[in-house]
C-alpha positions, 0 to 999 in steps of 0.5 A: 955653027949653031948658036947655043939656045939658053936652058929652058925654065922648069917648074919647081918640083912639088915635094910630094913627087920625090927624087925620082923626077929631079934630075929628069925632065919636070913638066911645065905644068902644075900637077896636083895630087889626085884624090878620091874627091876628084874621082867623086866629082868626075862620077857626079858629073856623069851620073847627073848629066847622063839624061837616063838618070833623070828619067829613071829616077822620075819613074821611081818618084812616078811609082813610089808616090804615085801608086802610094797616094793611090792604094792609100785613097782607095783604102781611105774611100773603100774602107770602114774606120773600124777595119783600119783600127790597129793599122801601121798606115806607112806600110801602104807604101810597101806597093809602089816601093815594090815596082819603084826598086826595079827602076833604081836596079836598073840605074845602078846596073847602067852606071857601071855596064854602060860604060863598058857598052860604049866603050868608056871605061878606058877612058875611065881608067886612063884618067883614074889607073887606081880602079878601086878608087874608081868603083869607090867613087861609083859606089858613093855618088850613086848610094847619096843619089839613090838613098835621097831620092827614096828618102824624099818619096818615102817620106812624101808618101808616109806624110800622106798616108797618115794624113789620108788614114786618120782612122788607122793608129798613129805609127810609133817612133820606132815605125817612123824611122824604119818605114822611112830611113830604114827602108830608103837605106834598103832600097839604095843598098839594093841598087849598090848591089845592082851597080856591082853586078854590073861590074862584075858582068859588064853587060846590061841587059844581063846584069839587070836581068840577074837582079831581077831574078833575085828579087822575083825568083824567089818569092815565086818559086815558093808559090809553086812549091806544093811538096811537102818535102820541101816545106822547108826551102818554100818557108826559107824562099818566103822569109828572105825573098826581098818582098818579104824584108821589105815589108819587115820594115812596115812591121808586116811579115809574109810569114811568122819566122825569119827576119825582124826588125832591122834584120834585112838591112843588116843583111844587105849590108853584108851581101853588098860588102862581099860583092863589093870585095869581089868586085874590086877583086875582079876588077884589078885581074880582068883588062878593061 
C-alpha cells in the first residue's frame, strides 16, 4: 500500500486570470500579463543585434552625407556668389537622400521578409500569438530607428551646407523645419511602407524590388513618354513620383503643379495607413 504524498504548494492566482484556472492546475511560475512593451522590446533587440542593420544603416550615413558635403563642396569651389544668390542651400541635400532611401527600403523589407526566409517567425508568433501586436512593435521600433538616423544625417548635412554656401540666402524657419524633420519624417515613413510590403509578400528580394519600382518607375516612364496624348499621365508620373515629393520639401518642384508644402508627407502618411490595415488584415488570415 502507498504511502499518501502531501498536496503539492500552488502559486497564488494573479487576479487578472479569472476563475477559469481556480479550480485547475496553476503553474508554479509567476505569469505576467504580456504588453506591447514587451513586444517592443523583443523588436529592439532584434533589429540592434542583427549585424545587417548596422551596415545598412551606415551605408545610409555613408550616402546621405557623404554625397551632400560633396555636391555642396563642388558647388562652393565651382560656383560664382552671384550664381547662388536667392538659393535654398538645404536642397543640396536632396542628392545623397535620393540614393540614401533605398538603403532604408532595404532594412525595413529585411525586418519583416528575413524572418520569414528563416523561418522565425513562428517562433515570433509563438511567443506573441496576438500578430497585430507583433507587426505594431515591428512597425515602432523600426519607424524611431529609421526616423532618427535620417534626422541625424539630415541635420548634419543642412548645417554643412549652409556653412559651406554663405553666398546662398539663409533658409527660413519654415525651410528649416521641412528641409529636416519634414523630410526625415518622409524617408521613415518610405521605409515603414517597405516593412509592409514585406509583410504582405513575405519574400525579400521581392518585396525590395517592389519598392524599388515605386520610386524608379514612375519618374522614368514619364522620360519616355513623348506622346502628346498622354501628356496627361507623363504630367501626373512627374508631380508624384517619390523624387519629385522629396524635392517639395527643399521648396524645388520638377514641375509647377501638383504637391506643395507639406503635401507628400500627408500623402505617405495615408498610403502607409492603408497598407498598414491591409497588412494586419492579411496577417491574421494567412499560416505563418
Amino acid at each position: 500500500m502507498s504511502t499518501p504524498q502531501p498536496p503539492m504548494p500552488q502559486a497564488a492566482v494573479p487576479e487578472w486570470q479569472g476563475s477559469a484556472y481556480s479550480g485547475g492546475y496553476t503553474s508554479p511560475i509567476p505569469v505576467v500579463r504580456t504588453h506591447l512593451g514587451h513586444a517592443i522590446s523583443s523588436e529592439w533587440t532584434k533589429i540592434r543585434s542583427v549585424r545587417s542593420t548596422m551596415w545598412t544603416l551606415g551605408v545610409f550615413v555613408l550616402l546621405v552625407v557623404g554625397i551632400g558635403l560633396l555636391v555642396a563642396a563642388l558647388i562652393a569651389a565651382n560656383e560664382s556668389d552671384a550664381s547662388l544668390q536667392g538659393e535654398n542651400p538645404l536642397s543640396f541635400g536632396v542628392f545623397g537622400l535620393l540614393l540614401g532611401s533605398i538603403c532604408i527600403i532595404t532594412l525595413g523589407v529585411l525586418t519583416t521578409a528575413s524572418e520569414y526566409g528563416t523561418g522565425m517567425i513562428r517562433t515570433t508568433m509563438t511567443a506573441c500569438p496576438t500578430r497585430g501586436r507583433v507587426l505594431a512593435a515591428k512597425a515602432i521600433v523600426f519607424f524611431a530607428v529609421a526616423f532618427t538616423v535620417t534626422f541625424a544625417s539630415v541635420l548634419l548635412v543642412a548645417l554643412a551646407d549652409v556653412s559651406l554656401l554663405s553666398s546662398a540666402r539663409q533658409p527660413s524657419t519654415g525651410e528649416w523645419l521641412k528641409g529636416t524633420l519634414g523630410i526625415s519624417f518622409y524617408i521613415a515613413l518610405l521605409g515603414l511602407l517597405s516593412l509592409l510590403i514585406g509583410s504582405v509578400i513575405r519574400h525579400s528580394a521581392g518585396a525590395i524590388t517592389i519598392m524599388i519600382g515605386v520610386v524608379l518607375a514612375p519618374l522614368v516612364i514619364a522620360l519616355f513618354m513623348f506622346s502628346e496624348a498622354l501628356d496627361g499621365v507623363r504630367q501626373a508620373l512627374f508631380e508624384y513620383s517619390i523624387p519629385n515629393q522629396m524635392s517639395v520639401f527643399y521648396s524645388n518642384s520638377l514641375s509647377d503643379s501638383g504637391p506643395t508644402g507639406w503635401d507628400p508627407l500627408w500623402i505617405a502618411l495615408g498610403v502607409t495607413a492603408a497598407a498598414f490595415a491591409g497588412a494586419v488584415a492579411l496577417l491574421d488570415r494567412r499560416d505563418v
